[in-house]
C-alpha positions as CSV (number, residue, x, y, z in Angstrom):
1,X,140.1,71.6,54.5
2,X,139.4,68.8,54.7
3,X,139.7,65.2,55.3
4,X,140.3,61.5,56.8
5,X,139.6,58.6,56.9
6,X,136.5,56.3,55.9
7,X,133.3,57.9,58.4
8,X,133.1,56.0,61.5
9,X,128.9,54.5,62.1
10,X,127.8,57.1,64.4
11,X,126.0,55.4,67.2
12,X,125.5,58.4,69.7
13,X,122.6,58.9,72.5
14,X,120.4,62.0,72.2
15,X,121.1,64.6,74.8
16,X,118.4,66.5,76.4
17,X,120.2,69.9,76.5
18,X,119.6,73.9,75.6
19,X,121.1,76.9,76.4
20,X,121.3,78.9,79.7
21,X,118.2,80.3,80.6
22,X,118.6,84.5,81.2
23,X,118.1,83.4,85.1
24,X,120.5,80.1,84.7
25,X,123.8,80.1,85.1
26,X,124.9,84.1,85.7
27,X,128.5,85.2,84.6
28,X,129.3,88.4,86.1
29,X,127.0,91.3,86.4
30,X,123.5,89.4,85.6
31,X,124.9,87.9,82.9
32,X,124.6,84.2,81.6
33,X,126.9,82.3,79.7
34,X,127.0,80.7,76.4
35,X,129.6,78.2,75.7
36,X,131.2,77.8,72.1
37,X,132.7,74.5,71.6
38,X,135.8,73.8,69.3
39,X,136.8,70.8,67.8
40,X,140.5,70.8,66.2
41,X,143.6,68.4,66.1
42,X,145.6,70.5,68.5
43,X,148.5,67.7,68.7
44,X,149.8,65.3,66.4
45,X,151.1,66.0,62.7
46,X,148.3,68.5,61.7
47,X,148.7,70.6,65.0
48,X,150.1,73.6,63.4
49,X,146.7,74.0,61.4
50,X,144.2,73.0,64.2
51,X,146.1,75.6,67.3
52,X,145.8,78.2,64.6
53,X,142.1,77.4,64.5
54,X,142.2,77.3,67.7
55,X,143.5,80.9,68.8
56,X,141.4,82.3,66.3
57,X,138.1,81.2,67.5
58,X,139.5,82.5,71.1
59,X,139.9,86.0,69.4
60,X,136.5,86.3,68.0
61,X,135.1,85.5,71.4
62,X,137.6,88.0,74.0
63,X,136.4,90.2,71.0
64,X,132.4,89.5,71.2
65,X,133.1,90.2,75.3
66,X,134.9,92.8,75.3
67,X,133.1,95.2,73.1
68,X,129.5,93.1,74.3
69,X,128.4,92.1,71.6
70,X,125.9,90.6,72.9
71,X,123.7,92.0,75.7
72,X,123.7,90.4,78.5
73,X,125.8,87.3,77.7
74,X,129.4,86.2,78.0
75,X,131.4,83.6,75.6
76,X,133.1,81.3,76.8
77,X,135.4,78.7,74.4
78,X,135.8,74.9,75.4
79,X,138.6,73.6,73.2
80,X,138.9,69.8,72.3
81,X,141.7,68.1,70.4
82,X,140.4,65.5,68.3
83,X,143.5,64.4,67.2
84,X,142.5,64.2,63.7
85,X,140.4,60.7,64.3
86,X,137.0,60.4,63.3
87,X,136.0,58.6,66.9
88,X,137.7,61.3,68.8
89,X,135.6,63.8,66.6
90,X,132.5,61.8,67.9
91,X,133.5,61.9,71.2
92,X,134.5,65.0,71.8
93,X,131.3,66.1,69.9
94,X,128.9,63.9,72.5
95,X,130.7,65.6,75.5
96,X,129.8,69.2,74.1
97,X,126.3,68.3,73.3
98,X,126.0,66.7,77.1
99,X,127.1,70.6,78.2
100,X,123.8,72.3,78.5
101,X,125.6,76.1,78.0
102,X,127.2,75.1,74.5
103,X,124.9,76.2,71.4
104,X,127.2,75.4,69.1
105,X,130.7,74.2,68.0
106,X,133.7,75.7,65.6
107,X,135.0,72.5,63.8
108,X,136.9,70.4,62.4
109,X,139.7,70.9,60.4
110,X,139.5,67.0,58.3
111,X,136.1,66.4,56.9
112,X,136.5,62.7,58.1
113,X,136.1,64.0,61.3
114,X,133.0,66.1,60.7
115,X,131.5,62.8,58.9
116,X,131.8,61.4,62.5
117,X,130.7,64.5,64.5
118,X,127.3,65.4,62.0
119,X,124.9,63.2,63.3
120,X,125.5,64.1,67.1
121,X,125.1,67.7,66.0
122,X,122.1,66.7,64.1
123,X,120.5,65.1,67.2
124,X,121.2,67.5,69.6
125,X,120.2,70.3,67.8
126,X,123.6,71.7,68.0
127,X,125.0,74.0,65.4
128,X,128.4,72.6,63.8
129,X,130.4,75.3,61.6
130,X,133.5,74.0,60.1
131,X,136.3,76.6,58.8
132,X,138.3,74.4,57.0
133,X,135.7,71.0,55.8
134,X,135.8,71.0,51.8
135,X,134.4,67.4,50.7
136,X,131.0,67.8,48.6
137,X,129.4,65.1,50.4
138,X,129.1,67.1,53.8
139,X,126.1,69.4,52.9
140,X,124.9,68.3,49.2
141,X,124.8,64.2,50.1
142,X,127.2,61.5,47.8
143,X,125.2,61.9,44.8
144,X,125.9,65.4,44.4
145,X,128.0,64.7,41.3
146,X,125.0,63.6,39.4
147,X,123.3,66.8,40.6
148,X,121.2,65.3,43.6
149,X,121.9,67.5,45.7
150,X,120.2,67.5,49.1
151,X,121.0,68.9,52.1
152,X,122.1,66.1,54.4
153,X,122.3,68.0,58.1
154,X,120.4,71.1,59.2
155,X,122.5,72.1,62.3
156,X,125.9,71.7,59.6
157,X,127.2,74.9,58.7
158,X,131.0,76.0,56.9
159,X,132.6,79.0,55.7
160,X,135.3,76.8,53.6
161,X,133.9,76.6,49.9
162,X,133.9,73.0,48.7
163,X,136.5,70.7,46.5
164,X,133.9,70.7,43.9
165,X,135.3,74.5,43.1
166,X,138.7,73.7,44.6
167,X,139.6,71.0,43.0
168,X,138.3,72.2,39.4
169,X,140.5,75.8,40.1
170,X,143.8,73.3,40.6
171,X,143.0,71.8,37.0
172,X,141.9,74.5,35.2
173,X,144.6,76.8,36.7
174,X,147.3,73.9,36.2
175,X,145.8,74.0,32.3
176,X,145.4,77.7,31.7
177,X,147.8,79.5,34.2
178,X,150.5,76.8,34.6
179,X,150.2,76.1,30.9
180,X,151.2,72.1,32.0
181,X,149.7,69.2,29.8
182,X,150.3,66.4,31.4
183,X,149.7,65.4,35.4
184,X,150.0,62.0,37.1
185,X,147.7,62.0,39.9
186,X,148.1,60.7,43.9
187,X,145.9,60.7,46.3
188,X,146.3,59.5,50.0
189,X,142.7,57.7,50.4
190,X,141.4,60.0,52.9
191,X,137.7,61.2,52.2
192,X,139.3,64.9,51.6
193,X,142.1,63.8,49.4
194,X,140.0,61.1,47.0
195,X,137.5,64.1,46.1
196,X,140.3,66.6,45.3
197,X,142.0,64.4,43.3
198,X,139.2,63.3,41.8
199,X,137.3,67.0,40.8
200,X,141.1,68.0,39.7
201,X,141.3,65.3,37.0
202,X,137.5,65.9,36.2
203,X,138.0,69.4,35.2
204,X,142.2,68.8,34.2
205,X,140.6,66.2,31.2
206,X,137.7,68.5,30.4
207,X,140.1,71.0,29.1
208,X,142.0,68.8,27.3
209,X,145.2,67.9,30.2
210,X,146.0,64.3,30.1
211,X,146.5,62.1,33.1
212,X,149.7,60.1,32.6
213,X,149.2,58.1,35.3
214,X,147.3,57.4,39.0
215,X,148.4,56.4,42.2
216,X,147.2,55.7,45.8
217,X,149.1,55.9,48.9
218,X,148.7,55.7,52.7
219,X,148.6,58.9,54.5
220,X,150.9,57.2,56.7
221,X,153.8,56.9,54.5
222,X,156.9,58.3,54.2
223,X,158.9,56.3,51.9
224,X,157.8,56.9,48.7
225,X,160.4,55.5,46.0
226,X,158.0,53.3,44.1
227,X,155.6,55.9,43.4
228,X,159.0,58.2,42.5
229,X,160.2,55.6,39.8
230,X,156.4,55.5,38.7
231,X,156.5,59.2,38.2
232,X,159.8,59.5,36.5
233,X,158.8,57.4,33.7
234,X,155.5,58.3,33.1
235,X,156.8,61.8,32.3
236,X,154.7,64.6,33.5
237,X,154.5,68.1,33.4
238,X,152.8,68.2,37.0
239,X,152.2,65.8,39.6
240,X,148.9,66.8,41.7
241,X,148.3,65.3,45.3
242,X,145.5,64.7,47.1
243,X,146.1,64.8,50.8
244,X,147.8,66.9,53.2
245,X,151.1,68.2,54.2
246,X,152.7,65.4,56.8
247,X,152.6,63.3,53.5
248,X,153.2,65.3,50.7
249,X,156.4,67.1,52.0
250,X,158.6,64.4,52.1
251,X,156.9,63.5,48.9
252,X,157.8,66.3,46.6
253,X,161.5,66.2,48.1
254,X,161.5,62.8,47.4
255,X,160.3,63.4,44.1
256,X,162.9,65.9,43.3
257,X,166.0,64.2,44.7
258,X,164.5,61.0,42.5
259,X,165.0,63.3,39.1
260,X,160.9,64.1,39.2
261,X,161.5,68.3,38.4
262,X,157.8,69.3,37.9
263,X,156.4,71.0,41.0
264,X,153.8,69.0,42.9
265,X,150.4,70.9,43.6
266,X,147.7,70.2,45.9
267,X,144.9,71.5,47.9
268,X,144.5,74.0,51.2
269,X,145.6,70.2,52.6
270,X,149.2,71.3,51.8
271,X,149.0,75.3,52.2
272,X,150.5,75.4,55.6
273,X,154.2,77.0,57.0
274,X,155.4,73.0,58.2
275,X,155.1,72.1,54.4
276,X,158.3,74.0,53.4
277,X,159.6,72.6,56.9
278,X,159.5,69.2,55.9
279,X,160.8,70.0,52.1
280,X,164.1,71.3,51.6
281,X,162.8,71.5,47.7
282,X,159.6,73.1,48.2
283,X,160.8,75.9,45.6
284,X,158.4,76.4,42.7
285,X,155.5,74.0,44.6
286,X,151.8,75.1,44.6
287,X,148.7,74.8,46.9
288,X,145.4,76.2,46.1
289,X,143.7,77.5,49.4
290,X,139.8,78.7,49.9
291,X,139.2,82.5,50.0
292,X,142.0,84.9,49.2
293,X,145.1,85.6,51.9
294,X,143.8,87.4,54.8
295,X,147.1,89.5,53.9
296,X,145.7,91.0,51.0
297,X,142.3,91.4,52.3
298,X,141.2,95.1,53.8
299,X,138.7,93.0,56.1
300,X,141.3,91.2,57.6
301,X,143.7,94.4,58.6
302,X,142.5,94.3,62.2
303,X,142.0,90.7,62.6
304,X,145.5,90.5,61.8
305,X,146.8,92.9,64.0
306,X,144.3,91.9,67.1
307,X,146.2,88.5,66.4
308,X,149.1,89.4,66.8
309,X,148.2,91.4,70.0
310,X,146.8,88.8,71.3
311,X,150.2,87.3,71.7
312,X,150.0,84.2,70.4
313,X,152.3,82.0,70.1
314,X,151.2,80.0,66.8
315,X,150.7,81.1,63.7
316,X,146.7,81.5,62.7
317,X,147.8,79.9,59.2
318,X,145.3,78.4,56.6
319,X,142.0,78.7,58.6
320,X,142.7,82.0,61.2
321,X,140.2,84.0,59.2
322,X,137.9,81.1,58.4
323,X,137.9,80.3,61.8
324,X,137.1,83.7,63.5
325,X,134.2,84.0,61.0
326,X,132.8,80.5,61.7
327,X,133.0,81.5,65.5
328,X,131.8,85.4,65.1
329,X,128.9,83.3,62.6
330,X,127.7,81.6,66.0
331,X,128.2,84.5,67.9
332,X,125.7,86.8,65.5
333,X,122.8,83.8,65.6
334,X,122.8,84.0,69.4
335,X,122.9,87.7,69.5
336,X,119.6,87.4,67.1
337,X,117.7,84.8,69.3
338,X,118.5,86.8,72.4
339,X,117.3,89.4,70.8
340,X,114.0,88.0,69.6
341,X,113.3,87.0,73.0
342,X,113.6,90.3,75.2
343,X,116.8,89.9,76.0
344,X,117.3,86.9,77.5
345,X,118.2,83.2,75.9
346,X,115.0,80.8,75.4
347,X,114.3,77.5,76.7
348,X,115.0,76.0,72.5
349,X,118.1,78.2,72.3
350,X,120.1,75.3,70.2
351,X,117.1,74.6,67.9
352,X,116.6,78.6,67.7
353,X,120.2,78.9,67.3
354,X,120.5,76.6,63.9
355,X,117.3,78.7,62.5
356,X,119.4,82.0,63.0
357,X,122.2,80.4,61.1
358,X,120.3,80.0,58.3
359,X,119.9,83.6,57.9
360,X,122.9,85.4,59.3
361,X,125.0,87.8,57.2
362,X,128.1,89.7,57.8
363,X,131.0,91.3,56.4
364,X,133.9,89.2,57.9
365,X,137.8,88.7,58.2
366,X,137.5,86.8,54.6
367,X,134.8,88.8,53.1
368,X,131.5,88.7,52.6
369,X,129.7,86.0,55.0
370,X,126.1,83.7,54.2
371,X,125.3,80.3,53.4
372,X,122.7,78.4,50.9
373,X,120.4,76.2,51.3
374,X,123.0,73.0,52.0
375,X,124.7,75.4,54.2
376,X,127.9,76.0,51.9
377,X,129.4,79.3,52.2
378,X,128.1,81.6,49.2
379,X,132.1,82.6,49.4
380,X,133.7,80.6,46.2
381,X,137.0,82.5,46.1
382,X,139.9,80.2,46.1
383,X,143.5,81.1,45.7
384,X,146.8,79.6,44.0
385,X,149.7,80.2,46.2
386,X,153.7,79.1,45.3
387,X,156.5,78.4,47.6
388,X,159.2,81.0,46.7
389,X,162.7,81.8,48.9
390,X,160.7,79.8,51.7
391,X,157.7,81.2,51.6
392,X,154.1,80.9,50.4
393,X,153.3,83.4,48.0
394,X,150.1,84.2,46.2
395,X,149.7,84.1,42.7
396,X,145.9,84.2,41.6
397,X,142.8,84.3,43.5
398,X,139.4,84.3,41.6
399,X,135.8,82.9,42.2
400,X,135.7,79.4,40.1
401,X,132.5,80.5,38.3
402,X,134.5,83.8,37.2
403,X,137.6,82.2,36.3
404,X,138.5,83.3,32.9
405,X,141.4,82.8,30.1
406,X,143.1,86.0,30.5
């Protein structure tokens, strides 16, 4: 997903670590241990999105150790809550990289907090493979717009497909599904919600929508009758918002007790169960997502139902599949360097580790899994869901480069 605020200057030390050596650290039966960090706002307002990130990656790895995935080695999952603050993200990323054993970390939900978190990875050598980060400027650099794209971090990996495709599927399905002509545009400021906003007007104009209006807000607010009365007369036929759910719930209800009737839409930001929680008048409200709903997918039939034998007690939500294929993603590059090296992990295991990345490929939970050449997912399928009788419900799912007029 996503998001935060303006990137914190990354000022951290270079650690001097690797993995286990095959004779270092032995879990068990002659086996050695590889830990897989995990880097998630597990309290606070976005909780309900980063525990369900957080029991997923779990999964993947009682999964990897039960059936043994790989030979010789045992997972191991150190969990940090980040809070959703870029300097937590930083720290919690420094602490993992001081932890000889981890080769690599699951994270984070806002891509804020990966803007913080990048160059630690980068000077560690330490593989960093958000689920959830969709902001452009992560793998492809700030000028990516103008079509300079270079990769910015080796060791950065995601399996989230980017708001340059998720925010042009919210305008052109708003144009050609929702058959709406006019949108007034918000945006909360963050790094995640700017972009979306921003590619959704891009393509929204292209196609001949008009933007009736802009507006910024703080992520922090909650009162929002100035923007309401802004709205109102401006007239739309949509109102699209950039940010996340904490925000835009009381927003929309706001909007509709205030005489606003068009539905708000936004990004995988607002696809989450405590959405409709906060908004008695969620009813006829859409979020686009990335992928399609693991509910629909074959791939994701026993994912789903090792989940829920699992016993957890949160939902996996937005980024459960995501997740557990960013953390089996880790799990297949170590299983290839252990493998290149008889069996047992090298002295370079992080450095070796990143080079695997590069080249893994799987059929996960959401489908087919590989990355380019910024380390983007190859995955582009995004999905238009719809609160209705309390519920998200799916409505279209395509890849943005296939979307057609049908």
């Amino acid at each position: 997903m996503l998001i935060l605020t303006t990137a914190v200057t990354t000022g951290a030390l270079t650690l001097s670590a690797c993995g286990s050596r095959g004779d270092d650290n032995k879990s068990g039966e002659g086996k050695s241990t590889v830990v897989i960090g995990l880097d998630a706002p597990t309290t606070g307002e976005l909780s309900a999105l980063g525990l369900g990130i957080r029991n997923s990656a779990q999964l993947a790895i009682d999964t990897a150790n039960k059936s043994g995935e790989v030979k010789g080695v045992t997972f191991k999952l150190e969990a940090l809550d980040d809070k959703a603050l870029p300097n937590v993200g930083q720290q919690n990323a420094t602490k993992l990289a001081g932890d000889k054993d981890v080769l690599g970390i699951v994270g984070p939900l806002n891509s804020g907090v990966a803007q913080s978190m990048q160059q630690v990875s980068k000077q560690n050598d330490l593989t960093l493979i958000s689920p959830a980060n969709t902001t452009p400027d992560l793998t492809q650099g700030k000028d990516w717009k103008q079509n300079k794209r270079v990769r910015q971090f080796p060791t950065y990996f995601r399996t989230a497909t980017t708001d340059e495709v998720q925010g042009a599927f919210d305008g052109q399905y708003a144009w050609e599904k929702m058959k709406v002509k006019k949108a007034y545009v918000i945006d909360d400021q963050k790094t995640y919600g700017v972009g979306l906003a921003s590619s959704f007007k891009d393509q929204f104009s292209k196609l001949g929508g008009k933007i009736v209006g802009t507006e910024h807000v703080s992520p922090d607010d909650r009162d929002f009758k100035a923007v309401v009365s802004k709205v109102k007369s401006a007239k739309p036929d949509v109102v699209f918002y950039g940010g996340e759910y904490p925000a835009s719930g009381p927003l929309s209800q706001q909007l509709k007790d205030g005489g606003v009737t068009v539905p708000l839409m936004g990004g995988d930001g607002m696809y989450s169960g405590d959405y409709i929680k906060l908004n008695k008048k969620a009813q006829g409200d859409y979020a686009s997502s990335v992928g399609k709903p693991v509910e629909e997918l074959p791939s994701a039939k026993k994912f789903i139902a090792d989940y829920k034998a699992a016993g957890f007690k949160e939902s996996y939500e937005a980024y459960g599949g995501s997740t557990y294929d960013s953390t089996w993603a880790l799990i297949q590059a170590v299983k290839k360097v252990v493998e290149d090296n008889d069996g047992k992990l090298p002295e370079d295991a992080r450095k070796k580790v990143v080079d695997a990345m590069n080249k893994v490929t799987f059929d996960g939970v959401t489908g087919p899994i590989a990355f380019d050449k910024y380390g983007d997912t190859t995955n582009t399928m995004i999905t238009a869901y719809q609160v209705d009788k309390g519920a998200w419900a799916s409505r279209f799912s395509a890849e943005f480069k296939k979307f057609d007029k049908s």
